[in-house]
PDB file with one MODEL, atoms N, CA, C and O in Angstrom:
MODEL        1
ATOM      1  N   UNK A   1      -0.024 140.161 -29.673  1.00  0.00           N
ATOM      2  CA  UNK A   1      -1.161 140.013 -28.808  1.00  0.00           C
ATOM      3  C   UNK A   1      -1.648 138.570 -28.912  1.00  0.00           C
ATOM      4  O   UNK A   1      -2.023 138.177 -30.017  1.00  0.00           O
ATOM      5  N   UNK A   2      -1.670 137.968 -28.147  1.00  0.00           N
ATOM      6  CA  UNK A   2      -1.957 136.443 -27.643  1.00  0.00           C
ATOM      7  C   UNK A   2      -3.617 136.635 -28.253  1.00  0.00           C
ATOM      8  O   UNK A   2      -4.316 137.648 -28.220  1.00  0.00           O
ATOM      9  N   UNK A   3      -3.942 135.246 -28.815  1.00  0.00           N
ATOM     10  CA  UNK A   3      -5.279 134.862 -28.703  1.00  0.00           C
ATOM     11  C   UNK A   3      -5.628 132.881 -28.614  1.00  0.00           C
ATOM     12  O   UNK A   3      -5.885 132.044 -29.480  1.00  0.00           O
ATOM     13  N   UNK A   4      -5.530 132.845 -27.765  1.00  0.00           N
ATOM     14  CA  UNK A   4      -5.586 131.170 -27.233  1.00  0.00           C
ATOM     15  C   UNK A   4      -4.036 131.190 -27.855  1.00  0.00           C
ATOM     16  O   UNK A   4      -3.304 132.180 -27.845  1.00  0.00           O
ATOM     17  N   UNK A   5      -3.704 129.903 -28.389  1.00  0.00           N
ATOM     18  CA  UNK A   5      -2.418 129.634 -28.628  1.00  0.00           C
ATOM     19  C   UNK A   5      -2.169 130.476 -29.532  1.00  0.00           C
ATOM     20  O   UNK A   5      -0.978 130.229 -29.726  1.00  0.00           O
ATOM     21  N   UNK A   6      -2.425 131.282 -30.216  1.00  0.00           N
ATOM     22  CA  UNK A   6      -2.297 131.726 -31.853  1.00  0.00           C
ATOM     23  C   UNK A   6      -1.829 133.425 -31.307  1.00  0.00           C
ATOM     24  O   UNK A   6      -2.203 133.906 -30.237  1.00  0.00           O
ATOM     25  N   UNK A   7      -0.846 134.217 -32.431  1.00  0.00           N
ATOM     26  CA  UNK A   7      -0.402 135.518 -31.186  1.00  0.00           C
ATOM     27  C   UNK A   7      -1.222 136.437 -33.271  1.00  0.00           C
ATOM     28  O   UNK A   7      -1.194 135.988 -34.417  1.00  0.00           O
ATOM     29  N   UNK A   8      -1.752 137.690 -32.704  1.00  0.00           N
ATOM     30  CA  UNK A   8      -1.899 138.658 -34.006  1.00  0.00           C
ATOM     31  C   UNK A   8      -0.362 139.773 -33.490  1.00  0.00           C
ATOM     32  O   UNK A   8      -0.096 140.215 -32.373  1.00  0.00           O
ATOM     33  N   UNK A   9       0.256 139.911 -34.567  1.00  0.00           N
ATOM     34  CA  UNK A   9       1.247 140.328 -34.653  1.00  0.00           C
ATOM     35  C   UNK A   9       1.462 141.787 -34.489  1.00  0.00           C
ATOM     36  O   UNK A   9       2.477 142.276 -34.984  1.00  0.00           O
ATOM     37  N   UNK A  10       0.484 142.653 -33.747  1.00  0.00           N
ATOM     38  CA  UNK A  10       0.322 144.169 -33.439  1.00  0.00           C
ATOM     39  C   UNK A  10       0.515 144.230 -31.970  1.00  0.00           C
ATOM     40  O   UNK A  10       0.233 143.625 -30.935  1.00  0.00           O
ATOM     41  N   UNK A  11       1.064 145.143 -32.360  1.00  0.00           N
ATOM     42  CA  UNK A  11       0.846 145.815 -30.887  1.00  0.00           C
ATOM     43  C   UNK A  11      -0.028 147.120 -30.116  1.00  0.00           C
ATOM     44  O   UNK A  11      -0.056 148.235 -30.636  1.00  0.00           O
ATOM     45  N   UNK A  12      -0.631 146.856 -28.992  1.00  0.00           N
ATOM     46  CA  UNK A  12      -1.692 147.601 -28.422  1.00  0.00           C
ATOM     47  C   UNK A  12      -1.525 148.912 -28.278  1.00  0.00           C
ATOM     48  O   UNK A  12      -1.677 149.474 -27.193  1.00  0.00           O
ATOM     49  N   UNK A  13      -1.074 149.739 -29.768  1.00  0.00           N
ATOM     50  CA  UNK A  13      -0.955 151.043 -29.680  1.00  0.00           C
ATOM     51  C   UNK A  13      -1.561 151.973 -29.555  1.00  0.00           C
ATOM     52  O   UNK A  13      -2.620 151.581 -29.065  1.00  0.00           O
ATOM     53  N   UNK A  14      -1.625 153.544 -29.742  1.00  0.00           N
ATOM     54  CA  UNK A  14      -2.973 154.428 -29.714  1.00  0.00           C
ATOM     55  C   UNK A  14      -3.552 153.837 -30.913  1.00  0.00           C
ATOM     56  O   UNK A  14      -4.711 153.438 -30.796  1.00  0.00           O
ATOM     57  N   UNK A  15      -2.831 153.665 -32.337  1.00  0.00           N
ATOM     58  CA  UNK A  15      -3.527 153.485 -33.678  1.00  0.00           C
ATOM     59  C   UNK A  15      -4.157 152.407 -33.576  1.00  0.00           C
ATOM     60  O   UNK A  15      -5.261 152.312 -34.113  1.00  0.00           O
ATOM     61  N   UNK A  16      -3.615 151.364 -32.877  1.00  0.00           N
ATOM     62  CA  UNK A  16      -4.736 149.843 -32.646  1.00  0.00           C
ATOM     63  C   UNK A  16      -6.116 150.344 -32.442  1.00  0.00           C
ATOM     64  O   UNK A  16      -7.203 150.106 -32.970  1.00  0.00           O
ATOM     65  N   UNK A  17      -5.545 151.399 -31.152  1.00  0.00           N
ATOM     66  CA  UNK A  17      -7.443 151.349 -30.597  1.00  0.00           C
ATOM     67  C   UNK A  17      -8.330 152.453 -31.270  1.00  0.00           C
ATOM     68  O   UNK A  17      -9.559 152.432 -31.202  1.00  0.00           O
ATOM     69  N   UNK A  18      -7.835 153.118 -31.721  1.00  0.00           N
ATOM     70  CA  UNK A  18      -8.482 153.975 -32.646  1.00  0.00           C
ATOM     71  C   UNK A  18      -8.764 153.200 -33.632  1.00  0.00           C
ATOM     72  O   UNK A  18      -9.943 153.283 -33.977  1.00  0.00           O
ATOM     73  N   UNK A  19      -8.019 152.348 -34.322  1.00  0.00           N
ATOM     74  CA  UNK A  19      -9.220 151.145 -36.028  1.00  0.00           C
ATOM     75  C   UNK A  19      -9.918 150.401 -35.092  1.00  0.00           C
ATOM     76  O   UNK A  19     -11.093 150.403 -35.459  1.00  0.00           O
ATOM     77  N   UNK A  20      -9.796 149.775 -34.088  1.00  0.00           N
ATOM     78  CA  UNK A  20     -10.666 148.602 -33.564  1.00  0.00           C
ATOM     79  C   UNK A  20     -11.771 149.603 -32.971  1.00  0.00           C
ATOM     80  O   UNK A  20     -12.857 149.038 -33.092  1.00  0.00           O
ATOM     81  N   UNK A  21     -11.927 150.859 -32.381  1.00  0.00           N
ATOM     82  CA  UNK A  21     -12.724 151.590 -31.951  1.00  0.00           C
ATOM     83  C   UNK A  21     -13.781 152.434 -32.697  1.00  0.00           C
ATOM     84  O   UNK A  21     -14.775 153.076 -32.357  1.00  0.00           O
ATOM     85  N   UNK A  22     -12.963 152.086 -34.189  1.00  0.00           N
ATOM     86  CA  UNK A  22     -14.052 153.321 -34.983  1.00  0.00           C
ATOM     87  C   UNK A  22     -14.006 155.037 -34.764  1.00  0.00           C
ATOM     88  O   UNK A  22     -14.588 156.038 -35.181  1.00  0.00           O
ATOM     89  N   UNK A  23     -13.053 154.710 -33.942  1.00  0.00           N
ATOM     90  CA  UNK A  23     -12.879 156.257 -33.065  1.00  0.00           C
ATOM     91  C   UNK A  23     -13.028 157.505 -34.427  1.00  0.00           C
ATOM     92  O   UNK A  23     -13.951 158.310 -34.549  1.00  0.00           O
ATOM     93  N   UNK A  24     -11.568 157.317 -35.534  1.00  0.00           N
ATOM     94  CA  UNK A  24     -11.654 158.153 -36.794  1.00  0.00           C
ATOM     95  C   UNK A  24     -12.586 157.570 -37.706  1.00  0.00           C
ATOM     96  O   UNK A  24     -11.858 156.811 -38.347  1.00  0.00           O
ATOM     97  N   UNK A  25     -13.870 157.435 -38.218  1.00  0.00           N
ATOM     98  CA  UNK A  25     -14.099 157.101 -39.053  1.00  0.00           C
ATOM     99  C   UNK A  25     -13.862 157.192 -40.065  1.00  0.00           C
ATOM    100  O   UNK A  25     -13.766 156.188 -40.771  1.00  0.00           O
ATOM    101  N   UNK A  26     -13.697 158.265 -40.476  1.00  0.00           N
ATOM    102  CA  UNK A  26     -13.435 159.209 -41.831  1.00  0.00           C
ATOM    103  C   UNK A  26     -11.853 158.861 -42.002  1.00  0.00           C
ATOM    104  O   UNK A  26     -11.385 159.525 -42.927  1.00  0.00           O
ATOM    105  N   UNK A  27     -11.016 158.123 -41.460  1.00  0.00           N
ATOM    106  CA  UNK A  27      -9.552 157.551 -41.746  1.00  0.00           C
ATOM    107  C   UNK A  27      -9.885 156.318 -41.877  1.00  0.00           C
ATOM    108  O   UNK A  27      -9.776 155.958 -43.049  1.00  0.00           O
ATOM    109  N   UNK A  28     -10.177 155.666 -41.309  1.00  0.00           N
ATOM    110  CA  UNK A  28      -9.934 154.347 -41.644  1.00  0.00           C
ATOM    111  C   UNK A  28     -11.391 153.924 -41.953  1.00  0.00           C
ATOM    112  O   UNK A  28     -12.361 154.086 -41.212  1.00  0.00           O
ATOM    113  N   UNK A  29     -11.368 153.302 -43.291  1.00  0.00           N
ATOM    114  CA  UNK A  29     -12.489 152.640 -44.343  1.00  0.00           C
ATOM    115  C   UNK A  29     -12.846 151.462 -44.610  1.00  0.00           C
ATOM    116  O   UNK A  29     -12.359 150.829 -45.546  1.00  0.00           O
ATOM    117  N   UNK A  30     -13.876 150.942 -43.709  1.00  0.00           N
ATOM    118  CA  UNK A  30     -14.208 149.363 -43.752  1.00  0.00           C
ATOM    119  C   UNK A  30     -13.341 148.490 -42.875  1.00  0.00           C
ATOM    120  O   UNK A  30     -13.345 147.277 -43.082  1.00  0.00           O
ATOM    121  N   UNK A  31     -12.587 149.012 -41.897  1.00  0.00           N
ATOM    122  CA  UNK A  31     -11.769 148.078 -41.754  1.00  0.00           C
ATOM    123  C   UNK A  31     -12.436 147.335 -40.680  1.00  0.00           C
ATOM    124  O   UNK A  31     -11.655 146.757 -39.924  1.00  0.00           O
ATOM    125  N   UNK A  32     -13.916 147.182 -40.378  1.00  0.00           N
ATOM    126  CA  UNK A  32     -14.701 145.936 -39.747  1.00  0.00           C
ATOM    127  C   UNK A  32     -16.100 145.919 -40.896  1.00  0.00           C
ATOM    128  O   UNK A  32     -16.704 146.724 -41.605  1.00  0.00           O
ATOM    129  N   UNK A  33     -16.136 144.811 -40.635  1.00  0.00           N
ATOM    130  CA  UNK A  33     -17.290 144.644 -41.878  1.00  0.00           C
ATOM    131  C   UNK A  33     -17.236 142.914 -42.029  1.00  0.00           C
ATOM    132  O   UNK A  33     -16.823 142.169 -41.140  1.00  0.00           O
ATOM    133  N   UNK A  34     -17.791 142.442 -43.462  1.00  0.00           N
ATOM    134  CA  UNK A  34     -18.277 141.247 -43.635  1.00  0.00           C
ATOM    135  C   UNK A  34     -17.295 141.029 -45.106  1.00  0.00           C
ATOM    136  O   UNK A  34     -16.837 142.007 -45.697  1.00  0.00           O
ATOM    137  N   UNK A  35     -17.090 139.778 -45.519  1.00  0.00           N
ATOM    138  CA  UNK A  35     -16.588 139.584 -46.835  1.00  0.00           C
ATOM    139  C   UNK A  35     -17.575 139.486 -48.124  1.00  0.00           C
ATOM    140  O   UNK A  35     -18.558 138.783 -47.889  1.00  0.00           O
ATOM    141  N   UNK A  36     -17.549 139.810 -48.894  1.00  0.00           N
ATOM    142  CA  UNK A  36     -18.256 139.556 -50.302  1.00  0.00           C
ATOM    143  C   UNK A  36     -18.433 138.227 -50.244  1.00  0.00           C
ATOM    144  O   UNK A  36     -17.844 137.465 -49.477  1.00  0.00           O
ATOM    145  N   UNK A  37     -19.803 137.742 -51.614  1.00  0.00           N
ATOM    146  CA  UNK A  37     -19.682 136.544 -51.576  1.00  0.00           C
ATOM    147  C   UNK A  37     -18.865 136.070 -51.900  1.00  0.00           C
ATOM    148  O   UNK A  37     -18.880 134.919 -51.465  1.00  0.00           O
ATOM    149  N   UNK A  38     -17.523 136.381 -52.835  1.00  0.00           N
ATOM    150  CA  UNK A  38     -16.802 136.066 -53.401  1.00  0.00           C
ATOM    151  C   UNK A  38     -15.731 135.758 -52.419  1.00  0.00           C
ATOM    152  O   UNK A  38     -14.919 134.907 -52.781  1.00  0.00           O
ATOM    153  N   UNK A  39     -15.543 136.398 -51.000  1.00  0.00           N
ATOM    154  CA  UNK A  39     -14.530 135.757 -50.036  1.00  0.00           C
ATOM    155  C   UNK A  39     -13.374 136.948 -50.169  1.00  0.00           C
ATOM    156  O   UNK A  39     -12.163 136.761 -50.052  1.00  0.00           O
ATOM    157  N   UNK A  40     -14.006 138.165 -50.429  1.00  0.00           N
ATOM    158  CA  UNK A  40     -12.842 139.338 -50.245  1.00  0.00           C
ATOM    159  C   UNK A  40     -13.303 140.159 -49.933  1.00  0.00           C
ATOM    160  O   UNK A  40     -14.505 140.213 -50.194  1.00  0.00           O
ATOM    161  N   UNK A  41     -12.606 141.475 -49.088  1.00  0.00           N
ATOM    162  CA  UNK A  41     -13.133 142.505 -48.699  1.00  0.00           C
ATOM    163  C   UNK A  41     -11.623 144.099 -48.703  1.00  0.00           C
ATOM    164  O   UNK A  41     -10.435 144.113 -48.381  1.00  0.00           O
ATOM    165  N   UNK A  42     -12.241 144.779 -49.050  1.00  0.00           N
ATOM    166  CA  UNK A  42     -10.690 146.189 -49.181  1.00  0.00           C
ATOM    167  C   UNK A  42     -11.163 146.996 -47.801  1.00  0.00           C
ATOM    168  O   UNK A  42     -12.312 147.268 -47.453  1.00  0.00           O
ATOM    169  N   UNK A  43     -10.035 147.259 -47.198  1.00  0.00           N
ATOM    170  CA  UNK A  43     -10.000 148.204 -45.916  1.00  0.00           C
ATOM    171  C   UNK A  43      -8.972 149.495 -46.630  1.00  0.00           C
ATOM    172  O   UNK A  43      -8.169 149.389 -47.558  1.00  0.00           O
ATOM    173  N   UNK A  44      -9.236 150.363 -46.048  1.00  0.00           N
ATOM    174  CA  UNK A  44      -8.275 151.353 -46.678  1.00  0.00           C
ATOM    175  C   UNK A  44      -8.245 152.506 -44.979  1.00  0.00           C
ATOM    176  O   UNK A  44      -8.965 152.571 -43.983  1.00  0.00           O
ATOM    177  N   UNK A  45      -7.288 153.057 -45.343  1.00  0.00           N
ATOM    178  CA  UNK A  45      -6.794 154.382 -44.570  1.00  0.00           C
ATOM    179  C   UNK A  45      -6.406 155.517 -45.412  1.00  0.00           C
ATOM    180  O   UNK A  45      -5.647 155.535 -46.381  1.00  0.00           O
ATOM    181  N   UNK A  46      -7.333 156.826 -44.642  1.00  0.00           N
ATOM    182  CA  UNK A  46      -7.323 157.799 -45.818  1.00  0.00           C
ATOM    183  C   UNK A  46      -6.081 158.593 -45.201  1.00  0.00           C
ATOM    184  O   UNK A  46      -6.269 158.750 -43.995  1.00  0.00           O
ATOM    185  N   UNK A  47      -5.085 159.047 -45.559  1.00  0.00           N
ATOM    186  CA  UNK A  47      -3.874 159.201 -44.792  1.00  0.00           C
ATOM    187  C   UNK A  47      -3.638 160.602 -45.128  1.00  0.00           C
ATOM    188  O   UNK A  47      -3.205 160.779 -46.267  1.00  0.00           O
ATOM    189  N   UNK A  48      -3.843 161.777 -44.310  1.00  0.00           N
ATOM    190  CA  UNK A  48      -4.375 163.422 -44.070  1.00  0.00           C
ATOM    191  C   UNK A  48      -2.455 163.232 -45.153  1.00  0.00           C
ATOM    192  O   UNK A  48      -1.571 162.420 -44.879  1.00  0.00           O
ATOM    193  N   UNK A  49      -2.426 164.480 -46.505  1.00  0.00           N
ATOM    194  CA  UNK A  49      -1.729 165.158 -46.488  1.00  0.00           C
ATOM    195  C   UNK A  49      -1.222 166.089 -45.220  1.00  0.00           C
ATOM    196  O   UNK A  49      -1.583 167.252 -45.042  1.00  0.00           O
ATOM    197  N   UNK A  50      -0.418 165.435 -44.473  1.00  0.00           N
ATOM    198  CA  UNK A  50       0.543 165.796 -43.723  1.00  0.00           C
ATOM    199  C   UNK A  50       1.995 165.817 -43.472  1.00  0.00           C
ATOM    200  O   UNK A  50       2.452 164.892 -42.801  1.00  0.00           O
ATOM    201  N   UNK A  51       2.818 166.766 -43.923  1.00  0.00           N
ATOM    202  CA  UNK A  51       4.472 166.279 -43.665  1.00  0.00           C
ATOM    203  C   UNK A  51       4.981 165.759 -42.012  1.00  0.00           C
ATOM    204  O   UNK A  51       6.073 165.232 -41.798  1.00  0.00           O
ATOM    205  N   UNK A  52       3.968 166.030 -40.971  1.00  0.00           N
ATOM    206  CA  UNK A  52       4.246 165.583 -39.926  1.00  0.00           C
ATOM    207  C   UNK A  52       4.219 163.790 -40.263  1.00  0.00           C
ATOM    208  O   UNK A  52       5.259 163.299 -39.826  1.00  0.00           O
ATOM    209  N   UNK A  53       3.524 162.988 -40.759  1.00  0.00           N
ATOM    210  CA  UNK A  53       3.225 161.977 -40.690  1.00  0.00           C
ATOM    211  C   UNK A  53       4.343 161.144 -42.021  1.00  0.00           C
ATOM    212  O   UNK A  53       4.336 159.969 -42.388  1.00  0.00           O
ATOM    213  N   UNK A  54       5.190 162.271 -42.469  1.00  0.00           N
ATOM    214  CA  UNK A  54       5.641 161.202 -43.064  1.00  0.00           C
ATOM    215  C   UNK A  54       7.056 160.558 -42.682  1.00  0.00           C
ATOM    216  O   UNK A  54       7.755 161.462 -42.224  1.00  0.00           O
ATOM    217  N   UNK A  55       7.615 159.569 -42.692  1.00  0.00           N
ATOM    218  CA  UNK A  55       8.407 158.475 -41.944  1.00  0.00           C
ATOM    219  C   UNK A  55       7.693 157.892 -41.007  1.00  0.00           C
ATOM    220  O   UNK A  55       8.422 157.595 -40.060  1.00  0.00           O
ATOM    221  N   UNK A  56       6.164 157.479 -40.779  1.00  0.00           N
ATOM    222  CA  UNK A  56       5.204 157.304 -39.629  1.00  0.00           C
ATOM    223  C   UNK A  56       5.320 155.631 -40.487  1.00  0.00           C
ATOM    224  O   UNK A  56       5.310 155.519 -41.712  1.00  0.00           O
ATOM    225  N   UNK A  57       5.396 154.790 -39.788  1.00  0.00           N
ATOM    226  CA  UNK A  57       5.045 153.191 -40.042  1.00  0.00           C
ATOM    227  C   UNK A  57       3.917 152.867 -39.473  1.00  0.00           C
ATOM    228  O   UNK A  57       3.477 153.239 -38.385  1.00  0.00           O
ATOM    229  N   UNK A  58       3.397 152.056 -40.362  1.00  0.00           N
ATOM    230  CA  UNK A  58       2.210 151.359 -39.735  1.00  0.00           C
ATOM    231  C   UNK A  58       1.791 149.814 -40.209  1.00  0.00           C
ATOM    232  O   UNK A  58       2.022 149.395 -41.343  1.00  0.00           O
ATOM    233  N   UNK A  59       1.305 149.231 -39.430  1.00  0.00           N
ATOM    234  CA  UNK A  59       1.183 147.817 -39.174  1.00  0.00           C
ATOM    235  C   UNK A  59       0.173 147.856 -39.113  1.00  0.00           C
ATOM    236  O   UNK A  59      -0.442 148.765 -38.556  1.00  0.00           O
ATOM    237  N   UNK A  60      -0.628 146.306 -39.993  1.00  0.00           N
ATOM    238  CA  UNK A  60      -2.390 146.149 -40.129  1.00  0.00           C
ATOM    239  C   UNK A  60      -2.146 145.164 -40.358  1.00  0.00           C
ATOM    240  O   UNK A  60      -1.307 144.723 -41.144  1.00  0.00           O
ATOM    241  N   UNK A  61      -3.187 144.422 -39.385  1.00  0.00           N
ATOM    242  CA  UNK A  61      -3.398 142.930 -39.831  1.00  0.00           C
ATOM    243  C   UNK A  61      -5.028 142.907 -39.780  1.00  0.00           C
ATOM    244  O   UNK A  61      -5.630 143.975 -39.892  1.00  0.00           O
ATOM    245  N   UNK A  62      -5.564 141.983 -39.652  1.00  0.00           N
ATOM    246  CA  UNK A  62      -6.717 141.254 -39.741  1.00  0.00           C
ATOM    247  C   UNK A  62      -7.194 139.896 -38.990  1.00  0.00           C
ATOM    248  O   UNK A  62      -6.341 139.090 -38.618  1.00  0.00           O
ATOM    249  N   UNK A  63      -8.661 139.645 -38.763  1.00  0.00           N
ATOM    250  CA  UNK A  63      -8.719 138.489 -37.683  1.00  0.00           C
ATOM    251  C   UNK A  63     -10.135 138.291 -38.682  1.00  0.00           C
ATOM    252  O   UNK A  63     -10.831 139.236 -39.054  1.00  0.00           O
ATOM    253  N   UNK A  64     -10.383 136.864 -39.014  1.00  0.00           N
ATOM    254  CA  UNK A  64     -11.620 136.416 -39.172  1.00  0.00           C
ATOM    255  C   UNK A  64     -12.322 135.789 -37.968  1.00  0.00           C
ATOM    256  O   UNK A  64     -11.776 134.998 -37.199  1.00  0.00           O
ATOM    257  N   UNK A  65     -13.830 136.301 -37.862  1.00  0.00           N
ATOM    258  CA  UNK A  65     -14.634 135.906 -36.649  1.00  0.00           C
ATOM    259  C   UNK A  65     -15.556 134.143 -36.726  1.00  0.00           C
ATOM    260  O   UNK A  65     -15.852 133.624 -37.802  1.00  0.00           O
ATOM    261  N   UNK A  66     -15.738 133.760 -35.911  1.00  0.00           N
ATOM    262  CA  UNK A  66     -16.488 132.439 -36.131  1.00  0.00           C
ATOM    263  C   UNK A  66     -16.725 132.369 -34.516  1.00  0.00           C
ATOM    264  O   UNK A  66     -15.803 132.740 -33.790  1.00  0.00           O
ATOM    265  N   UNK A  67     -17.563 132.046 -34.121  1.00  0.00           N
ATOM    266  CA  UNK A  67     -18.044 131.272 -32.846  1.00  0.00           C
ATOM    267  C   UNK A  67     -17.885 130.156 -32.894  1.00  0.00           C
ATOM    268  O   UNK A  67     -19.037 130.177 -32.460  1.00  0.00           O
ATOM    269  N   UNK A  68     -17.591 128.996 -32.991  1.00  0.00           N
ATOM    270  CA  UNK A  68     -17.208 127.878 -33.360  1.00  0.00           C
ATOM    271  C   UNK A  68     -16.069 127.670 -33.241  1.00  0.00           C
ATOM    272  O   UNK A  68     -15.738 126.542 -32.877  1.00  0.00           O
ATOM    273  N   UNK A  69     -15.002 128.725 -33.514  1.00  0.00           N
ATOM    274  CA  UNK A  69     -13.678 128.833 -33.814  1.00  0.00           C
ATOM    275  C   UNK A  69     -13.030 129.052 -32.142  1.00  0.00           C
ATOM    276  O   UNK A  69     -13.658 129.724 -31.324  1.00  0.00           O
ATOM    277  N   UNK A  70     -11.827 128.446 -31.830  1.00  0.00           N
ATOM    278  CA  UNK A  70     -11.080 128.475 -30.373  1.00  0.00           C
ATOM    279  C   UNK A  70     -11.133 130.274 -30.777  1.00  0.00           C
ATOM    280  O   UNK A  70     -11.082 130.866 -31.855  1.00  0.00           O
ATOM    281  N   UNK A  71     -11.286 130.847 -29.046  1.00  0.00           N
ATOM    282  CA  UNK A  71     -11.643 132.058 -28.868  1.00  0.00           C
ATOM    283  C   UNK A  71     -12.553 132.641 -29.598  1.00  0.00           C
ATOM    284  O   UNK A  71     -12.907 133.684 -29.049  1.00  0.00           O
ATOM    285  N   UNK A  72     -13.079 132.456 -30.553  1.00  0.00           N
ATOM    286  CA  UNK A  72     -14.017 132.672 -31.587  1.00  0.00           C
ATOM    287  C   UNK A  72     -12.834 133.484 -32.614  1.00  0.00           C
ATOM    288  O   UNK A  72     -13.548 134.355 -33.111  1.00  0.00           O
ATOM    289  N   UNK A  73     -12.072 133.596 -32.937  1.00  0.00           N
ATOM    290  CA  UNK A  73     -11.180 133.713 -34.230  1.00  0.00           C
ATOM    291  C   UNK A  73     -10.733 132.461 -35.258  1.00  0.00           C
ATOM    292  O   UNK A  73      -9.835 131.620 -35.213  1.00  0.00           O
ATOM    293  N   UNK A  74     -11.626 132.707 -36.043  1.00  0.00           N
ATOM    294  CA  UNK A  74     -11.252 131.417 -36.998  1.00  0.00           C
ATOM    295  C   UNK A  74      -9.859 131.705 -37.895  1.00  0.00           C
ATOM    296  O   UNK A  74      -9.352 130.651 -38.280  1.00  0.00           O
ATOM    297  N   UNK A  75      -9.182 132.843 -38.281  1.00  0.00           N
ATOM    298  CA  UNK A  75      -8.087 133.041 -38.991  1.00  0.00           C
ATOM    299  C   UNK A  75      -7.304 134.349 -38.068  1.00  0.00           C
ATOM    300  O   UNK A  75      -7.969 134.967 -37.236  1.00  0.00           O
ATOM    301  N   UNK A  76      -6.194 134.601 -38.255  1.00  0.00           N
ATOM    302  CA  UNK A  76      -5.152 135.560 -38.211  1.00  0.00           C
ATOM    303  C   UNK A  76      -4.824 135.888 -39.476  1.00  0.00           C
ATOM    304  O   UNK A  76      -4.990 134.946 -40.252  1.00  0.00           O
ATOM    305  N   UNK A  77      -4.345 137.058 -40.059  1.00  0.00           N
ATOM    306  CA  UNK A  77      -3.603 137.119 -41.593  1.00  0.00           C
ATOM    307  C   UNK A  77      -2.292 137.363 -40.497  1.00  0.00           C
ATOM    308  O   UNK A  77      -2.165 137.208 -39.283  1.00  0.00           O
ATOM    309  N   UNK A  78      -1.305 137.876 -41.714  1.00  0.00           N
ATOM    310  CA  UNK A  78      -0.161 138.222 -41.787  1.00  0.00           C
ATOM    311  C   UNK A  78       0.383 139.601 -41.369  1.00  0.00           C
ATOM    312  O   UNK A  78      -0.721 140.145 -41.364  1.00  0.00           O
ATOM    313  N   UNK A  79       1.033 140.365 -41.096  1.00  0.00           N
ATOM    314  CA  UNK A  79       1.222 141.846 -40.785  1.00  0.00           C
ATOM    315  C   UNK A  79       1.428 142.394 -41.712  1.00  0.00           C
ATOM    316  O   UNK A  79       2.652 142.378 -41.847  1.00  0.00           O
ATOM    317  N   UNK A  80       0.868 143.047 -42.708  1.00  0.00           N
ATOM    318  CA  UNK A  80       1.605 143.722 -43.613  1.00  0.00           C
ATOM    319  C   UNK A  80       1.975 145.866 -42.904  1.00  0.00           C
ATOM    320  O   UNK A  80       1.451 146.818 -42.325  1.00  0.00           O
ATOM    321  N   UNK A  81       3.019 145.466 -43.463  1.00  0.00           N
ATOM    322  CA  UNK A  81       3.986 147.143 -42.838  1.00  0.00           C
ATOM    323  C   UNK A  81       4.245 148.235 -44.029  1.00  0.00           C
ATOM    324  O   UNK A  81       4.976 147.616 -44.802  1.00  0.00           O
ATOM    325  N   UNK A  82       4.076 149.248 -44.459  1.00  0.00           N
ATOM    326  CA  UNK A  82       4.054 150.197 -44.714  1.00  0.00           C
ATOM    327  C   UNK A  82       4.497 151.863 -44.116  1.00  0.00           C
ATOM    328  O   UNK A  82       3.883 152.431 -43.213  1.00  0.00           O
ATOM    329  N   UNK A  83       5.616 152.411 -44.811  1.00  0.00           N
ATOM    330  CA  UNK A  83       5.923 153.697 -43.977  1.00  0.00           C
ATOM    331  C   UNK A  83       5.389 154.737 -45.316  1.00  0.00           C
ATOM    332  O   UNK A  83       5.401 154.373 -46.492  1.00  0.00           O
ATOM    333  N   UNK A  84       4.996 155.896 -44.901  1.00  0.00           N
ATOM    334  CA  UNK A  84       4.437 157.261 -45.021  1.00  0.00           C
ATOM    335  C   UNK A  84       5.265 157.917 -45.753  1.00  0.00           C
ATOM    336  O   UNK A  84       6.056 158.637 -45.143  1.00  0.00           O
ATOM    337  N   UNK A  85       5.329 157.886 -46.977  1.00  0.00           N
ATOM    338  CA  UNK A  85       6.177 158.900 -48.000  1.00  0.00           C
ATOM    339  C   UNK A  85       5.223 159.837 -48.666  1.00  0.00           C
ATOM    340  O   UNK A  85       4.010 159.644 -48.751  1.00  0.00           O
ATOM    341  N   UNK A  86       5.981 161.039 -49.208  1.00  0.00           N
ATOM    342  CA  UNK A  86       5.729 162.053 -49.962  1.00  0.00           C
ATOM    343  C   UNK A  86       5.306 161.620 -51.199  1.00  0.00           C
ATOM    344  O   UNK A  86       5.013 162.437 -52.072  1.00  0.00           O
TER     345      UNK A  86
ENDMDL
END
């Protein structure tokens, strides 16, 4: 997904818009919020004991906000990927 020159490495899936929406709350934990003073913050996903969901991959990244910043995103992280085991 494009943001001015800079791309976040997800794609606009149902699970995108459900964390960016808040839609599940009770699954996904903090994952908008502010950093500590210390300059860190933990997001988590509470992931339903389900055997349907396991071999399910998932992709999470992160965007730091700034107004100041081109588009107002001052950072992108990295993608980190994870699949759903027993």
């Amino acid at each position: 997904m494009p943001v001015g020159n800079r791309t976040i490495n997800l794609s606009p899936d149902p699970l995108l818009y459900l964390t960016t929406w808040n839609v599940l709350p009770g699954l996904f934990l903090n994952y908008a919020g502010v950093f500590s003073p210390q300059g860190t913050s933990v997001a988590m996903i509470n992931i339903p004991d389900s055997p349907l969901l396991i071999g399910l991959e998932i992709h999470s990244a992160f965007v730091t906000l700034d107004t100041q910043a081109p588009s107002g995103v001052k950072s992108i992280s990295n993608t980190s990927s994870f699949t759903i085991v027993k």
